[in-house]
C-alpha positions in Angstrom: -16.0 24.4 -6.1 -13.9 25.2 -3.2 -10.3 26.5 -2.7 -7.9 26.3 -0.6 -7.2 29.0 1.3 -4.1 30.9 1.4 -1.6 29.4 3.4 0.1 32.3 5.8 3.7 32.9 6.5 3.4 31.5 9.6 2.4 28.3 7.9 5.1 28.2 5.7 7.7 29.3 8.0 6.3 26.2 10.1 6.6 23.8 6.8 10.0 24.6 6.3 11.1 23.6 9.7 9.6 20.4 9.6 11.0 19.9 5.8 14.5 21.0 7.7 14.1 18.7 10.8 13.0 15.7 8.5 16.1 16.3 6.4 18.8 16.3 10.1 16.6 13.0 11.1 17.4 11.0 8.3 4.7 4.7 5.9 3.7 3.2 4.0 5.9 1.5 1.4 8.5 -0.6 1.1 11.7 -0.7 -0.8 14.0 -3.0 1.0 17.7 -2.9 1.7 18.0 -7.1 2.2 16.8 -7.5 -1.3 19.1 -5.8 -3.0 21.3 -6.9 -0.9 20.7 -10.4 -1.5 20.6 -10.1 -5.2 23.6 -8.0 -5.4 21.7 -4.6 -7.3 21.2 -1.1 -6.8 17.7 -0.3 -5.6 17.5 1.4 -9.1 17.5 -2.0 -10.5 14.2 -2.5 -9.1 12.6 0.4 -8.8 12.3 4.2 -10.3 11.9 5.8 -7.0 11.0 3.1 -4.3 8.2 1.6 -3.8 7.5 2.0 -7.8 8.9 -1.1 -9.7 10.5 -1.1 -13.1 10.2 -4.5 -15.4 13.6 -6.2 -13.3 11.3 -5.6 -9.8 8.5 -7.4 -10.6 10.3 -9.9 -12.1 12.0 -9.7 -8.9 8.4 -10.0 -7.0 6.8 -12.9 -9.5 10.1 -15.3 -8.6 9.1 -15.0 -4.8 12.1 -12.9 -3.7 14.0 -15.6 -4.5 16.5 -14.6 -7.1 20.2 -14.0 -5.5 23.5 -13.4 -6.3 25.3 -15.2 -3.6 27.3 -13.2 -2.6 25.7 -11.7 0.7 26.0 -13.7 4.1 24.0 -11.6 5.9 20.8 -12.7 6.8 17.5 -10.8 5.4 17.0 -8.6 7.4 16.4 -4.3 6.8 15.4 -1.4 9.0 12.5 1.2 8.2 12.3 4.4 10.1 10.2 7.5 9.3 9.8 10.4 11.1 7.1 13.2 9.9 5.5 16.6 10.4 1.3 16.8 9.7 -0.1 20.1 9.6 -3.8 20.8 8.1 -5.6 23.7 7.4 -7.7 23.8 10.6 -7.1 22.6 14.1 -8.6 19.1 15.4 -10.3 20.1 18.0 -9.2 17.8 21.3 -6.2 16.5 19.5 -5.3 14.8 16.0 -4.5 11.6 18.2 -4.4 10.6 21.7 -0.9 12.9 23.1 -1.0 14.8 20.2 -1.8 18.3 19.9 -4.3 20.0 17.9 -2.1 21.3 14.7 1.8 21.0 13.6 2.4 17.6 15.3 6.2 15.9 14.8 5.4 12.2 15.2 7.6 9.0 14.7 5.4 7.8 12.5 6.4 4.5 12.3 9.7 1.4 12.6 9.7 -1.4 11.2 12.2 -4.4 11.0 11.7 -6.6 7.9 12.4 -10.1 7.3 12.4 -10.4 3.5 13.9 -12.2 0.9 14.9 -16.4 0.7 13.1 -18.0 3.9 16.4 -19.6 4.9 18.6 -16.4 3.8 22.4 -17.5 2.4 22.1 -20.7 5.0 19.9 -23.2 3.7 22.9 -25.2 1.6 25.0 -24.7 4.9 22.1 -26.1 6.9 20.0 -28.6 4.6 23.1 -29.7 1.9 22.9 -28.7 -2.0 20.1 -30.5 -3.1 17.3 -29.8 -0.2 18.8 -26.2 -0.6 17.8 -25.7 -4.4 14.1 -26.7 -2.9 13.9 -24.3 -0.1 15.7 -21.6 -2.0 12.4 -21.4 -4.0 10.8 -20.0 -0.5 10.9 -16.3 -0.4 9.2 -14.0 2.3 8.3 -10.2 3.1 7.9 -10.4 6.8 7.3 -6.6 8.4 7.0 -6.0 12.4 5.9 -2.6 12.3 5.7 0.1 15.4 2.9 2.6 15.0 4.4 6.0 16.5 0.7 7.5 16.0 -1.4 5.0 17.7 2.3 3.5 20.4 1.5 0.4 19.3 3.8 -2.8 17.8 1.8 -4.9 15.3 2.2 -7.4 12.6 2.5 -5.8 9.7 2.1 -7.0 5.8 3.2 -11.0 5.9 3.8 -13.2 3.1 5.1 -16.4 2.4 6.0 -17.8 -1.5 7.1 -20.4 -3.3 8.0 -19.6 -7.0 9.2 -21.2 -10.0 9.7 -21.0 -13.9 9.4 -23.2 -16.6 7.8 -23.9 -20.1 4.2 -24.6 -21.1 3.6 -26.0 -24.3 6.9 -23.9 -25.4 5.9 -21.0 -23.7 7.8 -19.4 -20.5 5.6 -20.0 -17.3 6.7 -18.0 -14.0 4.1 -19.4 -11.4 4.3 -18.9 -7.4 2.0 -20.1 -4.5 1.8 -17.6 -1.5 -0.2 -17.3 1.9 -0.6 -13.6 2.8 -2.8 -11.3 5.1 -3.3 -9.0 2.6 -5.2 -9.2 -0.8 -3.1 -8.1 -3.5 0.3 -7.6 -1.3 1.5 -10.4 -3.8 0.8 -8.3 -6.9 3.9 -6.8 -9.0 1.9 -4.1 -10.4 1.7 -0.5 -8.4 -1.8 -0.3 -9.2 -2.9 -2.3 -6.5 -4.7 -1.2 -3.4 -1.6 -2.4 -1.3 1.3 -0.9 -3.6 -0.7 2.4 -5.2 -0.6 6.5 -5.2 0.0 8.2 -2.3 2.4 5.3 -1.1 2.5 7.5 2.0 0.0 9.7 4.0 -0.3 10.8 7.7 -2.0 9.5 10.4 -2.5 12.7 12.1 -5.0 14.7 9.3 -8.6 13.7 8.9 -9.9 11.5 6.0 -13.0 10.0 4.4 -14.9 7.2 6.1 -16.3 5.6 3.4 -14.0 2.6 1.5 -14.5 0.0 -0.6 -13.3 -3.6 1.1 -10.6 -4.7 -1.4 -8.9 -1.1 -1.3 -7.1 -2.1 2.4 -9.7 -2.6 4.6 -9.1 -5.8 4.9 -5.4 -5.5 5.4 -3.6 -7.4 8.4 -6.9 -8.7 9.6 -7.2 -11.7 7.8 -5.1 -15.1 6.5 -5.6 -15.7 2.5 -3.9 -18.9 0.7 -3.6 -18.7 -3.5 -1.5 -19.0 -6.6 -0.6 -17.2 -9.2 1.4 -18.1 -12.8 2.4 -15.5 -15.6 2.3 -16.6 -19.3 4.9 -15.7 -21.8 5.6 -12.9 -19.9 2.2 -11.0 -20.7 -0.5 -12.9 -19.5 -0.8 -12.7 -15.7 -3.9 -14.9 -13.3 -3.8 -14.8 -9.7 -6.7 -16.4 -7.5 -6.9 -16.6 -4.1 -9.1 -16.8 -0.8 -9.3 -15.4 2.6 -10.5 -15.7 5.9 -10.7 -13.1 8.9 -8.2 -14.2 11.6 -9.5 -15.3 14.9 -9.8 -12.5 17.5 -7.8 -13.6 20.3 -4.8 -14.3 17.4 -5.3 -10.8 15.9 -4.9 -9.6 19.8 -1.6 -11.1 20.5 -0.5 -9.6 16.8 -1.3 -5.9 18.0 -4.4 -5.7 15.4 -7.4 -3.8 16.4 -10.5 -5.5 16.3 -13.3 -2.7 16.6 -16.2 -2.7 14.0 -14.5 -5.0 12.5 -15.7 -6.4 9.2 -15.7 -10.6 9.7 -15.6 -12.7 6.9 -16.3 -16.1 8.4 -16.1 -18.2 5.4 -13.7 -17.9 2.4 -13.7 -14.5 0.1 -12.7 -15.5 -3.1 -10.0 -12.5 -4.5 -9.2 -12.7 -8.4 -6.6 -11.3 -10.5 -6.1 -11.0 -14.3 -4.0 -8.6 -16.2 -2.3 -8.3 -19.6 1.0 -6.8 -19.9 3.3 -5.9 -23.1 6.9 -4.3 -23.0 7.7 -2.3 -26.5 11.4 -0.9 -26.4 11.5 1.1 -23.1 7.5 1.4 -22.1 5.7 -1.1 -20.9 1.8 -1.5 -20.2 -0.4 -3.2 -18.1 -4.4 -3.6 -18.0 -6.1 -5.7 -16.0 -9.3 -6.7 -14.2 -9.5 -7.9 -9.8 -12.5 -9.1 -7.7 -13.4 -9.6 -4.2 -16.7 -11.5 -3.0 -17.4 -11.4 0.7 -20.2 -12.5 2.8 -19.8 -10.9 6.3 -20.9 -10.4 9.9 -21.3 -6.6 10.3 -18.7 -5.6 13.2 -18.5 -9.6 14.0 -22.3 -9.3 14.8 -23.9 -12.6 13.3 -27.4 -12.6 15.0 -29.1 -11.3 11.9 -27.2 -13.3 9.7 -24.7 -11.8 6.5 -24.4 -8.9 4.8 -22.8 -9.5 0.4 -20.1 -7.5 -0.8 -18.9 -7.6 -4.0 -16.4 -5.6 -5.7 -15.1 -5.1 -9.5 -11.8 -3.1 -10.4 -9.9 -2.2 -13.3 -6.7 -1.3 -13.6 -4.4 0.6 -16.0 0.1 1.0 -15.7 2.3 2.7 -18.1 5.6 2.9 -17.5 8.6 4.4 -19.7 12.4 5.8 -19.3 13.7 8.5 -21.4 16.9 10.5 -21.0 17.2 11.1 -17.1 13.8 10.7 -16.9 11.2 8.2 -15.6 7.4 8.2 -16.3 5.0 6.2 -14.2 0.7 6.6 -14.9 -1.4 4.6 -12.5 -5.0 4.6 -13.1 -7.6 2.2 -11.0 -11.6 2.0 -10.5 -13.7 0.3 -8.3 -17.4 -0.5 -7.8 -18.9 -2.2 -4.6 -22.4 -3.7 -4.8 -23.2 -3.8 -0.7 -26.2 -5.7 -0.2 -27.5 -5.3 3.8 -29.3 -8.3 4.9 -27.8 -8.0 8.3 -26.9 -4.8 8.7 -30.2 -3.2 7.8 -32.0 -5.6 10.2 -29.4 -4.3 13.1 -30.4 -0.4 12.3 -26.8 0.2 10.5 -28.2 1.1 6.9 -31.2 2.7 5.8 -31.1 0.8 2.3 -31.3 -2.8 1.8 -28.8 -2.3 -1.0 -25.7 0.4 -1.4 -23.5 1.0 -3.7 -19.8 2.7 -4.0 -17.3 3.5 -6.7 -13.9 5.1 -6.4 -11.6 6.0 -8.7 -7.6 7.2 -9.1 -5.6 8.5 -11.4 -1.6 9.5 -10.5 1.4 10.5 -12.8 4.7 9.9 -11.1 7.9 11.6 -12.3 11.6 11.1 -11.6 14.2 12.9 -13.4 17.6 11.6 -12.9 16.9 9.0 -10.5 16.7 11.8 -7.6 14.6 14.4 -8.0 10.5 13.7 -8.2 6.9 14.7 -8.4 3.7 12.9 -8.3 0.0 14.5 -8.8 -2.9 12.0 -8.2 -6.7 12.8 -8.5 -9.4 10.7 -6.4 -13.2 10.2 -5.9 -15.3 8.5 -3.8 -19.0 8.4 -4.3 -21.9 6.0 -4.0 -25.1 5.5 -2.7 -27.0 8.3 -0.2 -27.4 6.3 3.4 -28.0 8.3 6.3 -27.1 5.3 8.3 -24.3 4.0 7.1 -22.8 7.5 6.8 -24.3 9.4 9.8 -21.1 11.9 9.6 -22.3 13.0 6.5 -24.9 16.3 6.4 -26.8 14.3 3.9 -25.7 10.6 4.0 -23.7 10.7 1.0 -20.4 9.3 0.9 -18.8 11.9 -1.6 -15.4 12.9 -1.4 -12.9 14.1 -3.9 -9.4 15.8 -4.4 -5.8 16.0 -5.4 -2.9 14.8 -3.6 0.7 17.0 -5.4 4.4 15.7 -3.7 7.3 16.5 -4.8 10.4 13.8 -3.8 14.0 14.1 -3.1 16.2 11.2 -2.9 19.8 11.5 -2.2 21.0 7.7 -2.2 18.8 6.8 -5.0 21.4 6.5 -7.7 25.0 6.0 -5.5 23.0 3.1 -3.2 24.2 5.2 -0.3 27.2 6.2 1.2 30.5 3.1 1.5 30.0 2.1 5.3 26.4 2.4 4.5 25.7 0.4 1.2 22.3 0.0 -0.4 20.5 2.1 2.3 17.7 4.3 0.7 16.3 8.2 1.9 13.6 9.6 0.8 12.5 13.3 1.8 9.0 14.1 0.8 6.8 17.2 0.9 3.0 16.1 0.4 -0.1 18.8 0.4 -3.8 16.7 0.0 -6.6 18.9 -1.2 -10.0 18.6 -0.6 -13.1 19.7 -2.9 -15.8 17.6 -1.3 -15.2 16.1 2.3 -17.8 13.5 3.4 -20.6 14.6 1.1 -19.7 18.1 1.2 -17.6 21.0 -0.2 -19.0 23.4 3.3 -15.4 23.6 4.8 -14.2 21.0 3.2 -10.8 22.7 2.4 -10.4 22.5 6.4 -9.1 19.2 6.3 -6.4 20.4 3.7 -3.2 18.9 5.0 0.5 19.2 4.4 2.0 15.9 4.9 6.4 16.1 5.9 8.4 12.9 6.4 11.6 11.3 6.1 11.7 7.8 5.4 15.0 5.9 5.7 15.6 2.4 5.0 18.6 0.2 5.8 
């Protein structure tokens, strides 16, 4: 076992000037202004401390971002900004990034302008008359243009598009939605999915494992996925969907990079089924997800596909109490990779791989202000020298904590009069490290203190 070292008064002297500098400045998750706007609520309504739903938010998310109070004229839209300071435990030699130094970089990380909530905004019965209105109001979207301050590049970000409804079954209350995405499990109302889960936020400027399984986001914004989804008296929730890696040239134009790229050139089946159950103030959630993929390894198809399957389960409590506000998030994966392909092109040493990861995170808020979050994570699979040639022995192993502590000024008042329902977060992360790419040697180098403001209005 390994330990980080101590961190010097230099280092700390360094962390609280960035922690000061985030704080006069006023990632990635998403708790947005134009939807609580639009339904006329706090952002406490919806979430403990954003992007963390409570029971109303995913209510919120299962109607399509439809719901509204009409009272709002203006249209959907919200602004994201969030500057941040990344310092690790050892320099990077050359640079963290392309105009970035080796250590202690500032960055603006990232902005984003969001389109999100009812497709038509407050307009459609202006537009379209009462009764095609109370169609198209069904339409709800979460539309994000993001600019990357690490990489100084604008790109799509997370899209979706859904129609939702309610209703009875057989005298049972149905909520059931149809969505087109470019993101498997962006339309899930739990935060245990890969797209929504613990640490909402990390740095682009510190080192981290290669390895990943394919439904935990590496698939994200580079392909086009159509499905439906319907939740049962409240507790019994089925999603299914499929997806299909966007053409190059279209991916291009959208800003998203395209190297050793995973293609999927047919349809990936993604599946979804969870149980939920609220008792007084706590509510739980278990579930099951899947992902089947055939592939072309980096878009190669001259030695035909490679299989992926993946397997998750999933695990939420949630409860209030007091001033306070409990969240536990647990997930596990397993990947069966079988190489047909990529073998036969000299990228694997084993015909067959396999990799598992697993998180666990308790998230605490105490009077809708003040926070802190501990998570625990491991990666670890099959030993290919090939697939991981990084790795002193070809095994994918890495492991650690991730401690933050939150503070969120607006979180309860919705911000200040000229500036309503605008949220501000100020976070101080520190990721620790016991093995690194198959190995504890030095592994506590890639230690990294993690700063940012994020503001959203």
């Amino acid at each position: 076992m390994s330990h980080p070292p101590h961190l010097s008064l230099s280092f700390l002297r360094v962390a609280l000037v960035g922690f000061t500098i985030a704080i006069l400045l006023p990632h990635r998750a998403h708790a947005v202004p134009s939807y609580a706007r639009q339904a006329g609520m706090s952002c406490i309504s919806c979430h403990t401390e954003f992007p963390i739903l409570t029971e109303q938010g995913r209510q919120f998310k299962l109607m399509g971002y439809t719901q509204s109070s009409d009272e709002s004229k203006l249209p959907p839209f919200a602004v994201m900004v969030q500057p941040s300071f990344t310092q690790t435990n050892k320099n990077q030699a050359g640079g963290a990034a392309p105009h970035f130094g080796e250590n202690s970089n500032f960055a603006f990380t990232q902005a984003s302008l969001f389109y999100n909530g009812r497709l038509f905004g407050p307009y459609a019965e202006c537009v379209f008359g009462k009764s095609v209105a109370t169609f198209l109001n069904k339409f709800g979207t979460f539309f994000q243009l993001t600019f990357d301050g690490v990489a100084r590049q604008l790109h799509a970000d997370n899209l979706e598009l859904r129609y939702a409804d309610s209703g009875t079954i057989f005298g049972q209350p149905i909520t059931y939605g149809f969505y087109g995405n470019n993101n498997p499990g962006l339309q899930d109302p739990w935060n245990t999915s890969p797209a929504w889960t613990f640490p909402f936020t990390s740095s682009g400027l510190a080192p981290t494992p290669g390895p990943g399984t394919l439904i935990e986001g590496a698939l994200a914004q580079q392909v086009v996925g159509v499905g439906g989804y319907l939740m049962l008296s409240h507790s019994i929730y089925v999603d299914v969907a499929g997806y299909h890696t966007l053409d190059t040239s279209f991916q291009k134009a959208m800003g998203i990079g395209i190297e050793d790229e995973t293609q999927i050139p047919g349809i990936a089946p993604y599946w979804r089924v969870a149980y939920t159950k609220a008792v007084g103030n706590q509510t739980f959630e278990v579930g099951l997800s899947g992902l089947h993929a055939d592939t072309y390894p980096g878009r190669d198809n001259s030695a035909g596909e490679d299989h992926i399957d993946d397997l998750g389960a999933d695990a939420q409590y949630q409860t209030s109490f007091g001033k306070s506000d409990v969240t536990a998030l647990a997930t596990v994966y397993r990947e069966g990779q079988h190489w047909r392909a990529s073998q036969q092109l000299g990228n694997t040493t084993n015909r067959s791989d396999h990799l598992w990861s697993t998180k666990v995170a308790v998230d605490y808020l105490y009077d809708k202000t003040y926070g802190a979050a501990a998570g625990y994570f491991v990666l670890d699979g099959s030993h290919d020298p090939l697939l991981y040639p990084d790795t002193p022995n070809g095994s994918p192993l890495s492991d650690g904590v991730v401690l933050q502590v939150n503070y969120l000024p607006f979180n309860k008042s919705g911000g200040p009069a000229f500036w309503p329902r605008s949220s501000v977060k100020l976070s101080v992360q520190y990721v620790i490290y016991d093995h690194f790419n198959g190995t504890t040697t030095d592994a506590s180098d890639n230690n990294t203190l993690y700063i940012e403001s994020w503001l959203a209005f």
